[in-house]
C-alpha positions, 0 to 999 in steps of 0.5 A: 480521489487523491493519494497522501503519502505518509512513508515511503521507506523501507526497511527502515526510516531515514531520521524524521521519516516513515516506513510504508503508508499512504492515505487515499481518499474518495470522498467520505471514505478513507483509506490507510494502505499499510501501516509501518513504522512511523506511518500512524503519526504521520496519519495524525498530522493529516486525518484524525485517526476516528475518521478512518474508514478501513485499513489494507495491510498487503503483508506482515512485514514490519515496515508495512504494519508495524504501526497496526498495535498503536492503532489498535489502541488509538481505536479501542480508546475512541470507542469506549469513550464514544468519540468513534462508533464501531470497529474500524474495518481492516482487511488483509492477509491470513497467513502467517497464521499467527500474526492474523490470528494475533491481530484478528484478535483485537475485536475492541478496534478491529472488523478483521477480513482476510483477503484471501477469502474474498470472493473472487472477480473478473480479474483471475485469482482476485478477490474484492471488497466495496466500499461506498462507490469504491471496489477494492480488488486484490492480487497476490504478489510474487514475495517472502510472505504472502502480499496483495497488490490493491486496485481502488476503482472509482471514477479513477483508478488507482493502483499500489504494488504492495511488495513484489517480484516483477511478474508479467502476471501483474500487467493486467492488474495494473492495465489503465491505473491513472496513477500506479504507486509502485514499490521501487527498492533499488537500482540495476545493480541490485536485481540479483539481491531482490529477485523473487521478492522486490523490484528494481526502478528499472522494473517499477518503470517497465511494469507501469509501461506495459500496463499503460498506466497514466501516471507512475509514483515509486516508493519503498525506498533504501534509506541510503539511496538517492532517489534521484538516481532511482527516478532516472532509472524509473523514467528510462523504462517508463518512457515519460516522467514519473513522480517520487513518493515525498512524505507529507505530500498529497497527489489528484488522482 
């Protein structure tokens, strides 16, 4: 399994960047999690687009699907002139309402599933989702609108936090990942401002060693912010090192 990232900024890019999107891939199968400004671009540039096999959208922020009506288009095409065959599969919140029923509705490219009515597993309050030898489980996340972390289990696991709040809840969730891609959205001083929505570093960190997982990747990253400093405070609460999500990079999981 391996992890490219394609953005990692949030809510908007620094010049030359992308918003939320990362392409992980086990084999024949690809994933795209989340699609935000920029990220289908920066897709192109590794994964012809026609070989996607699903895309997750954990929640209708613009930075973490924006990039989904280019797609629509991109897929449509190759459909009709036979370059890719069938629907590309994408799965992903039903509420707002109008942005599912909006997007549901784009049937020349997309097999839409709404996650929250996958049925449930071992994990409370989770829904899952196979694909070939991998399973997709879901959470929701503590946030303004409502988001799914995602764990990918095959012979690794890997888990990414989509948007969240720091929540206890979500320990078991992330417990074992051998690589947790964690949103990371500013430093100590900002725990006031993102509370009940975004995590600080610090939390990022504190999450990843609670849940024992192997390796820690922030992202989700405030364009004005040196990420240095948020790695420190990353490391601090982790314990050991953690890596920086970097655009146009691929990781082994």
């Amino acid at each position: 399994m391996q992890l490219t990232v394609l953005g990692c900024w949030a809510p908007y890019p620094r010049a030359g960047g992308a918003c939320s999107g990362y392409l992980l891939q086990d084999g024949d199968i690809n994933i795209m999690l989340d699609i935000g400004h920029g990220s289908l671009s920066r897709l192109m540039q590794v994964l012809d687009f026609r070989s996607l096999t699903a895309l997750v959208i954990t929640h209708f922020h613009p930075d973490h699907y924006s990039d989904v009506y280019a797609l629509r288009h991109a897929v449509a095409g190759a459909i009709r002139d036979k370059s890719r065959q069938g629907p590309l599969t994408l799965l992903m919140p039903s509420e707002p309402a109008a942005n599912f029923t909006e997007i549901s509705g784009y049937g020349d490219a997309f097999a839409v599933k709404a996650i929250d009515s996958l049925s449930p597993d071992s994990y409370s309050g989770t829904g899952n989702w196979q694909l070939g030898g991998l399973k997709l489980r879901f959470m929701p996340t503590v946030h303004k609108k409502p988001c799914y972390a995602v764990r990918i289990e095959g012979l690794t696991q890997f888990v990414y936090t989509g948007d969240t709040a720091y929540s206890s809840e979500l320990v078991d969730f992330f417990r074992g990942a051998d690589l947790l891609l964690s949103e990371a959205s500013g430093f100590d001083s900002d725990t006031s401002i993102l509370s009940g929505s975004h995590m600080t570093a610090r939390q990022a960190g504190e999450l990843g060693r609670l849940a024992g997982a192997k390796k820690l990747m922030i992202t989700h990253f405030w364009p004005e912010y040196e990420q240095a400093d948020l790695l420190t405070q990353a490391q601090e609460s982790f314990g050991s090192k953690v890596e920086l999500a970097r655009e146009g990079r691929t990781y082994k999981i």
